[in-house]
C-alpha positions, 0 to 999 in steps of 0.5 A: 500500500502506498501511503502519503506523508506529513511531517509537523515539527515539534517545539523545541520547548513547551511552557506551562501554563499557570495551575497547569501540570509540568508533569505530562505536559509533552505527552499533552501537547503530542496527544492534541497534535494526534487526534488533531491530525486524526480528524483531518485523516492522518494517522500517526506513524512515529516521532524522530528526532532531528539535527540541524548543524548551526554555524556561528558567527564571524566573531564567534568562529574567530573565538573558536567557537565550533558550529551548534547543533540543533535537535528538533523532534519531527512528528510524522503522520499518513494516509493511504495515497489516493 
């Protein structure tokens, strides 16, 4: 079966809203983001996590700074192609 893909990008950091749970406070916002997407038809399929290599700037790279690596979390979700 081919299937179509979607991928949304996760926010780096998630803030808590006051009286609101630090706890599960990613597991809520990855379970709103699922049956958000479910609603539109999109199934999830998995979360990976990806690098994005950042260059620093010319004063910093003078200093000796070296380039910052970025990790983000990909959620990826499908459907069967039509």
């Amino acid at each position: 079966m081919k299937y179509q893909y979607k991928m949304k990008q996760l926010p780096a950091k998630l803030t808590a809203s006051p009286g609101q749970s630090k706890d599960h406070i990613a597991a809520e916002f990855l379970e709103q983001l699922v049956n958000e997407m479910s609603e539109q038809g999109w199934e999830f399929d998995r979360l990976d996590p990806f690098t994005v290599e950042k260059p620093v700037g010319c004063f910093a790279s003078l200093n000796g700074a070296k380039s910052q690596a970025l990790i983000y979390n990909i959620a990826t979700f499908r459907k069967p192609a039509e």
